[in-house]
Every structure is written in C-alpha cells, then in structure tokens.
C-alpha positions in Angstrom: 0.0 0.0 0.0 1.4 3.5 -1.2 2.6 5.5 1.9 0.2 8.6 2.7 1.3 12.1 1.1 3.4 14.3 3.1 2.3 18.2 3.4 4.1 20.9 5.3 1.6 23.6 6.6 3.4 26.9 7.3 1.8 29.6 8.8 2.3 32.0 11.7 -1.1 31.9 13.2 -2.0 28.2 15.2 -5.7 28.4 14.5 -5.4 28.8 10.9 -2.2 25.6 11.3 -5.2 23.5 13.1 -8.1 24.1 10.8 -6.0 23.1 7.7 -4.0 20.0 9.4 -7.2 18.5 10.8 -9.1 19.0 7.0 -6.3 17.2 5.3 -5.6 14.9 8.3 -9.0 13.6 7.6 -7.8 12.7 4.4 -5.5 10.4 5.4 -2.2 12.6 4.6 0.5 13.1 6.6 1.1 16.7 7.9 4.1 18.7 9.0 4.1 22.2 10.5 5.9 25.2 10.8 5.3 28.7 12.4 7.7 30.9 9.9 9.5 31.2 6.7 12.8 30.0 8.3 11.9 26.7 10.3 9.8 26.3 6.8 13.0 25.9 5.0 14.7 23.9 7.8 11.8 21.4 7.3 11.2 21.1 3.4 15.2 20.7 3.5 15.2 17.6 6.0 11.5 16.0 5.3 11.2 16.4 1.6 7.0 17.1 1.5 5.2 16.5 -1.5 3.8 19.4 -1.3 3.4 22.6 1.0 0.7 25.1 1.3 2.8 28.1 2.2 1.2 31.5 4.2 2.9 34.4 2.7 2.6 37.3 5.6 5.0 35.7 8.3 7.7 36.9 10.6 11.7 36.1 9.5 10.6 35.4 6.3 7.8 35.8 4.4 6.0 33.3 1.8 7.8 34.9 -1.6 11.3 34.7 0.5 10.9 31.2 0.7 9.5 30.4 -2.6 12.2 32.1 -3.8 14.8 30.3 -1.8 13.3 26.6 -1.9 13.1 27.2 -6.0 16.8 28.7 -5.9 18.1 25.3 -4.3 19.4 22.9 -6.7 19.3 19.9 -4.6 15.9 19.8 -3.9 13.2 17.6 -5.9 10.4 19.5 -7.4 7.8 20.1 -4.5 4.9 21.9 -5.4 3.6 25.0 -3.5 0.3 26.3 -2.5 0.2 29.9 -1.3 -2.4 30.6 1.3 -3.2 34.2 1.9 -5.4 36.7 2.7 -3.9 38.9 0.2 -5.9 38.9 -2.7 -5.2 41.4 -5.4 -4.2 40.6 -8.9 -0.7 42.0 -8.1 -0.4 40.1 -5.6 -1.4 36.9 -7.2 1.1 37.9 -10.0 3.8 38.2 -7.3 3.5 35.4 -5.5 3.4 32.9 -8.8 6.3 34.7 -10.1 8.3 34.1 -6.6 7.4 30.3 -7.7 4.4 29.5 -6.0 1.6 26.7 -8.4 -1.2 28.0 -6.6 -2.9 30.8 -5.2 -5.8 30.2 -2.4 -7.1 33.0 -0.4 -8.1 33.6 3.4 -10.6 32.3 4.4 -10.1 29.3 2.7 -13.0 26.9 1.2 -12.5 23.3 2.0 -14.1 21.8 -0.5 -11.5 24.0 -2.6 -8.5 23.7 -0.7 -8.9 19.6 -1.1 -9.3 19.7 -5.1 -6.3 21.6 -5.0 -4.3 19.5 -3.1 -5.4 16.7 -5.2 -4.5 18.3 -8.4 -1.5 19.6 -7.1 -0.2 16.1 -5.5 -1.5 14.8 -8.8 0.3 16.6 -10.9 3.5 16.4 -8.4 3.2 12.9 -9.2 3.3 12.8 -12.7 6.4 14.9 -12.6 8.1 12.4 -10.2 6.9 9.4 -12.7 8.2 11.2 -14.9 11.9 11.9 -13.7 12.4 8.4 -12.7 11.2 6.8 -16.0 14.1 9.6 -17.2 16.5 8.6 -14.8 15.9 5.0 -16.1 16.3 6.1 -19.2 19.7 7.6 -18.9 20.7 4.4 -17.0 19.7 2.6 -19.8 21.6 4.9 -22.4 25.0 4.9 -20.0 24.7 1.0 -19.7 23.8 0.8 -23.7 26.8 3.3 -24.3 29.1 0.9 -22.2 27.5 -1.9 -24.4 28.6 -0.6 -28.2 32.4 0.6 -26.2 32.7 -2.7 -25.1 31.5 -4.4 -28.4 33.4 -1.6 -30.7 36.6 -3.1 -28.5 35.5 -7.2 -29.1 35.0 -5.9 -33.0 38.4 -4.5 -33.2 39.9 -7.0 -31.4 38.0 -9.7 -33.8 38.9 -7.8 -36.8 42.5 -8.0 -35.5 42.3 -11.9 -35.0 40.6 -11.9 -38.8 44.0 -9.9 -40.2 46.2 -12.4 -37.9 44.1 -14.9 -39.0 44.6 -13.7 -42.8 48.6 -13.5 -42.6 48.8 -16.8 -40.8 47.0 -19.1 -43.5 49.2 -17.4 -46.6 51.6 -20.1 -44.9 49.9 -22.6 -42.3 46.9 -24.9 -42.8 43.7 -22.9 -41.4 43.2 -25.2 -38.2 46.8 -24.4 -36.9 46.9 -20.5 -37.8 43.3 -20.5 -36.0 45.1 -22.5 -32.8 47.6 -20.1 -32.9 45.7 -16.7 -33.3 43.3 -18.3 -30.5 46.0 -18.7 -27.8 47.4 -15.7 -28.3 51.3 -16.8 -28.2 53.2 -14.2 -29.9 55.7 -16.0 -29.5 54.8 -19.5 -31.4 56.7 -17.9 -34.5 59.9 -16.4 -33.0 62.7 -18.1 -34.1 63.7 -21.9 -33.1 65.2 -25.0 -33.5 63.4 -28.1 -33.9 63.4 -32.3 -35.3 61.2 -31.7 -39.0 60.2 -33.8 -42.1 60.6 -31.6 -44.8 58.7 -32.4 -48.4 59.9 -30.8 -51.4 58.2 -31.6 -54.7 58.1 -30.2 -57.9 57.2 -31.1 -61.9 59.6 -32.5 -64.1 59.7 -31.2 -67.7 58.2 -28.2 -66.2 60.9 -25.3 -67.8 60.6 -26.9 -71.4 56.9 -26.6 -71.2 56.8 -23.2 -70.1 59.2 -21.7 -72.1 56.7 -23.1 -75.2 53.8 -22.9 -73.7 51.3 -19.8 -73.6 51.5 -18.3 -70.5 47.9 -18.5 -70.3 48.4 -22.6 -70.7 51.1 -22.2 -67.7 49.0 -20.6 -65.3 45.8 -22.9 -65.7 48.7 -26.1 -65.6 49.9 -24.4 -62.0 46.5 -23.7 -60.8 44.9 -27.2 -61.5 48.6 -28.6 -60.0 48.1 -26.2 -56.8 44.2 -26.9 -56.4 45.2 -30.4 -55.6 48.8 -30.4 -53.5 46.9 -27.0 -51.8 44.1 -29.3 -50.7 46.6 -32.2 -49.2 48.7 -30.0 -47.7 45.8 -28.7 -45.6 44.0 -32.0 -44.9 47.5 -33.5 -43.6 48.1 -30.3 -41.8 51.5 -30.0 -43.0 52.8 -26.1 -42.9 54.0 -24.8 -46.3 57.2 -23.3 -46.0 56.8 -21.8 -50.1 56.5 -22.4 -53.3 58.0 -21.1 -56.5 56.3 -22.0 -59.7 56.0 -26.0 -59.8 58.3 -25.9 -56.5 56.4 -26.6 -53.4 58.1 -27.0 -49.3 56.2 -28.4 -46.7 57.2 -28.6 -43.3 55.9 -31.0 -40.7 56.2 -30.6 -36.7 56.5 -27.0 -37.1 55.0 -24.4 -35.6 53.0 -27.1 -33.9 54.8 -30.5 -32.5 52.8 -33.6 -34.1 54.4 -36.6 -32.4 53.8 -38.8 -36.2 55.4 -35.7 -37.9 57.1 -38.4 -40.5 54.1 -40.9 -41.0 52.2 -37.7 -42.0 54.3 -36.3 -44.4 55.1 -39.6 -46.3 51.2 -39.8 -46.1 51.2 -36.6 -47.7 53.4 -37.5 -50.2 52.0 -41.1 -51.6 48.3 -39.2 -52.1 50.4 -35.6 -53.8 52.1 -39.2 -56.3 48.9 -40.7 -56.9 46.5 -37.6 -57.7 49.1 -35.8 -59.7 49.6 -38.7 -61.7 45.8 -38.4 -62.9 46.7 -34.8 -63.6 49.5 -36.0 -65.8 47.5 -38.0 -67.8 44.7 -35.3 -68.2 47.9 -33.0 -69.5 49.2 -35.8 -71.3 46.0 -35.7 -73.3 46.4 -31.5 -74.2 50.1 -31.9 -75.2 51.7 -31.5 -72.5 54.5 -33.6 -70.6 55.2 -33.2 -67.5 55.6 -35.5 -64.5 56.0 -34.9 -60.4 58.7 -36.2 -58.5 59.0 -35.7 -54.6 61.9 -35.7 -52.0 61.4 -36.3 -47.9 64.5 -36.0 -44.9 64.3 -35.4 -41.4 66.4 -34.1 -39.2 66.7 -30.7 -37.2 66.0 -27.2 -38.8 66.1 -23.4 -37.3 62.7 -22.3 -38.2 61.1 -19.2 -37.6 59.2 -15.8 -39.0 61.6 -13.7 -41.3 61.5 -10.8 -43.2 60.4 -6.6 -42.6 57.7 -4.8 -41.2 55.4 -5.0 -44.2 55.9 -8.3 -45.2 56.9 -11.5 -43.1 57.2 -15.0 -44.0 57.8 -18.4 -42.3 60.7 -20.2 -43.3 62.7 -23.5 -42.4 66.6 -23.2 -42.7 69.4 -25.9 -42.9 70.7 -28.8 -44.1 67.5 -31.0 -43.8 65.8 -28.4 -46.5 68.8 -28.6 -48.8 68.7 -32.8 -48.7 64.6 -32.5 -49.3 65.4 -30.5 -52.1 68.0 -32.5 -53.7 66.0 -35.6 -53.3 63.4 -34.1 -55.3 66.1 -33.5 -58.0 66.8 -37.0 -57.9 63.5 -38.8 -58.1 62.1 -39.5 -61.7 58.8 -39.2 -62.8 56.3 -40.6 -59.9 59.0 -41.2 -57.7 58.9 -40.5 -53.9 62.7 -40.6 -52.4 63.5 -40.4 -49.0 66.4 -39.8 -46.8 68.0 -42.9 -44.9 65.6 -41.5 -41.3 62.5 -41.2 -43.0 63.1 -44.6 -44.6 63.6 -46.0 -40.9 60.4 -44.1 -39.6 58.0 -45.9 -41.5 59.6 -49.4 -43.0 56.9 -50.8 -41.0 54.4 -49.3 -42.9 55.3 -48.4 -46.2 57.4 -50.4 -48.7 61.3 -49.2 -48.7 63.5 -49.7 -51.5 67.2 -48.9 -50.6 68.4 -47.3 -54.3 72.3 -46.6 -53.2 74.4 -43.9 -51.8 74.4 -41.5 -53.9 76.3 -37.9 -54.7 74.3 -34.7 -53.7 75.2 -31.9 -55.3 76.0 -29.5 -51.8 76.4 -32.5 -49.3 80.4 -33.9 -49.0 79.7 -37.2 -48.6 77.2 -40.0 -50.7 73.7 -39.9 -49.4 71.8 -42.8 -49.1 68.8 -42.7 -50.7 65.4 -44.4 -50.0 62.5 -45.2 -52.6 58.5 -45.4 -50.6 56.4 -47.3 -52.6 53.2 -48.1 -51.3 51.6 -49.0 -47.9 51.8 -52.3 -46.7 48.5 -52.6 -45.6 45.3 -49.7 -45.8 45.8 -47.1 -43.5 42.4 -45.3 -42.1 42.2 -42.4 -44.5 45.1 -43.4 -46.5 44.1 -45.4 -49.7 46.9 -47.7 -51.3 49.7 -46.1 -53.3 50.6 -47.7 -57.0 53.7 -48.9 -57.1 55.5 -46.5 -59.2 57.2 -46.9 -62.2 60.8 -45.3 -62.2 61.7 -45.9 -66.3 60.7 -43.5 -69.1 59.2 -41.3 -67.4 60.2 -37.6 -68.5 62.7 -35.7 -65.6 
C-alpha cells in the first residue's frame, strides 16, 4: 500500500495551522508544520513534503522569501507550493506565482476547494516524479547501452584484429593451426627456433621446357589445376607450407606445432600428392603437355622461424635438412617419392622401402643414401593404397 502524502503547513497563526492539518488529516495525509519562513525551510530541507501550502505574511521570512529560496536550491526535488493568503489582489497573485508559488488560495479558505487543490496539485506532483524516474531510467539505460557498443566496438576491433592475424597466418599454415595459434594468443609461437622436422619438397619434371613453349595462359591454368590439388593435401594432412615457386612446393611437418607422427604424415602426404598428380599427368598428357611430379622427404633438425620486414613477413625453415629434401626431389624421376635414410627408418613398417644406393648430392660432402617409398603395406584409415611407381621413361 502507497505511503500517505506528506504536506508541510506553514503559517504563523496556530488556529489557521489547526483548521487546515485537521481538513487534510481527515484525508488520510501526513502533515508537518511550521510557524515561519525559516523553520519552513529547515523542514522542506530535511523532510522532503510533497507538497506545502505556504502562508505568505510571516515573521523572519515571508511566503515569496521562501519560494524564492526553496526554487533557488538545486538539490531539492520538485515540491509543489500552494500559497495561502489573505492577500488577494491581482498584483499580488502575480507576485506570489512569479516568486514560484503553483497556486494561489485566499483567506478564508474553502474546504471543499483547498482539497481539489491539493489533489490536483499532489497529482500533478506525481506525474512529474513518474516522470523523472522513468528519465533517470532512461539515462541508465543509455549509459549502460553506451558501455554496451564501447565494449563491443573493443570485441570488433579486437575480432577484426584476429581476422588480419588470421589472414597473414594461412598465406603459410593450414587454417586449423593458424586458428590455434591466433586463438592462444602466443606471440611468440613464431619467433625463431630450432626443432626435429620432415621436410617435403616436390616439384614437376619437364616443367621449364613446357613453359618456355607454352602460352603463359596454358602455364597458369597447368599451375592452378597442379596447386588446387597439393593445396588441398597440404591442408587436410596439416602439414605447414614453407613456399613455393612456380611448380616448386616445401612443406614442413612438426613446425610451428609439434605432431608426435610428424614423419608418418608427411610420407602420407606425399603417396596421395604421387597418386593424384599422376591423374593430372594423364589429363595433361592428353592436351600436349609432358610433365611428371617427383617428390623428396628428410628429417632431421631445422632453425625455423618468422623472417622478413615490417610489411611483409614469411615463415621459413633453414638448414641442411631443406637442402637434402630438395635435392631428393632433384633426384626422383617421374612418380617417384625418395627419402632420406631416417624417414626410410620411420615408416619401414608401414610403407614399402627400397634402398636405391648412396648417392652424390650436389651440396652434401659425402654419398647420401637414398630411399625409394612405394606403397603401404597394408590400408591405413584415411590413407588409400599407393601404385607402385614406375621409375623408367618417365620424362625428368
């Protein structure tokens, strides 16, 4: 149940203080008093009345004084005043509304008169309140929604940062590992290191012939179709590539991320890049073209790492285990996949090894040994059965 309305009577004269507090008492309001302008004050100040019906001939202060004074005050709440006097000439209403009185009721006052004024003026008091709270609310409500779009302008920029991180990351990893790395927010996942890789280098044979007399337009639909489908590999074995220049593609494995069958993977890799480009061969074979795809694998330890300026960086793999990849490559014919003696050891069990000598590596002091992977000994989940390849008269 709402608690009664408070009034403040004010007048200097007790008779006039009882008539009026026992009318409205009977009403069921609650009534305050004062006997001056000055106590009047005191009491608005530390009772906070919704309304007060304010005599306007009084000793210390009179009725306009304290208008005047209450209005003047900042930190009061809007509380509506009555002025009750026996003062009734036009200038005198003028004054007293000026001053900032709401209404005017002259001595002697009509009861059934003074009550409708209260009631409108408590109704109208009110409304006012109703309506400063629903403002109040209101500006609440546009602080907390301000807070809201500077919160979510900060998630957007940061989100839009992740996207560009995101961006640079997959011109060189697979998307799930650039997203792992964006995600958990090491900076330092890239900085440079040194770590056990399997490195896969592959490229076409015949391909500098063919694009010296080739259209260049022929060229660039020959590398997109070959790109498509090592592109697509690459990223379902979530192997990291290092580069690639023209038909010339590096992949590195175990790096930025450890993968504990680094090896297994790659070789993986490698058997499905040998058996899908060689139905790209054939579908080139049939437009004139001649070209075939040889691949090289080693393991061993690199120094790997983000290089380059402040515009453009790369990821790159450096040492001796690049170079051997890379001259295996140069070795292998035609559908070939040769390995290095430790990549041969990693997955014998698996995938059929042919030991094809020691051989000299252009770069490397001593005869390498070099390894041929043919095809799995048994299926492998996700891994279909490699061809056996065919080594002789195949173009280099």
């Amino acid at each position: 149940m709402p608690a009664p309305s408070r009034i403040l009577v004010v007048d200097d004269n007790p008779a006039n203080i009882d008539i009026i507090a026992t009318r409205l008492g009977s009403q069921g309001y609650e009534i305050l008093t004062a006997a001056d302008g000055e106590e009047a004050i005191a009491k608005v100040r530390e009772h906070l009345p919704e309304l007060v019906l304010l005599d306007v001939m009084m000793p210390k202060k009179d009725g306009l004084q304290v208008c005047r004074e209450l209005r003047a005050d900042r930190t009061l709440p809007f509380i509506p005043i009555i002025l009750v006097t026996a003062k009734g000439d036009t200038k005198d209403i003028i004054a007293g509304l000026e001053s900032g009185g709401d209404e005017y009721l002259t001595k002697p006052v009509d009861t059934a008169a003074l009550l409708a004024r209260v009631r409108s003026i408590l109704r109208i008091k009110h409304l006012h309140d109703e309506v400063q709270s629903q403002a109040r609310r209101l500006e609440a409500q546009a602080s907390e929604l301000a807070e809201w779009n500077r919160k979510l302008e900060e998630r957007v920029a940061e989100q839009v940062g992740e996207i560009e991180r995101m961006s640079r990351l997959k011109r060189f990893l697979p998307p799930q590992v650039a997203e792992l790395i964006v995600s958990s927010g090491d900076k330092n996942v890239l900085q440079s290191h040194r770590r056990e890789v399997t490195i896969v280098f592959c490229d076409l044979r015949g391909f500098t012939p063919f694009a010296e007399m080739s259209e260049p337009e022929e060229v660039m639909t020959v590398l997109r179709e070959y790109h498509e489908v090592l592109g697509r590999l690459i990223v379902h074995h979530e192997g990291t590539l290092e580069r690639f220049s023209g038909d010339g593609l590096l992949v590195v494995f175990n790096d930025p991320l450890p993968c504990a069958d680094h090896t297994e993977r790659a070789v993986a890799m490698s058997l499905r890049m040998r058996d899908d480009v060689a139905v790209l061969t054939r579908s080139w074979r049939s437009r004139g073209h001649s070209l075939g795809f040889g691949i090289g694998i080693a393991r061993g330890f690199a120094t790997l790492g983000q290089i380059g300026f402040e515009h453009r960086f790369d990821y790159a793999a450096i040492g001796t285990v690049t170079n051997l990849a890379s001259r295996l490559c140069d070795e292998a014919l035609a559908g070939q996949v040769l390995a290095s003696q430790r990549v041969a050891a990693a997955v014998e069990r698996i995938v059929e090894t042919t030991f094809l000598g020691a051989r000299p590596l252009k770069g490397f002091a001593r005869e390498t040994s070099i390894y041929e992977l043919g095809m799995y000994k048994k299926p492998l989940d996700d891994t279909p059965v490699s061809a056996q390849p065919t080594s002789s008269g195949s173009p280099r």
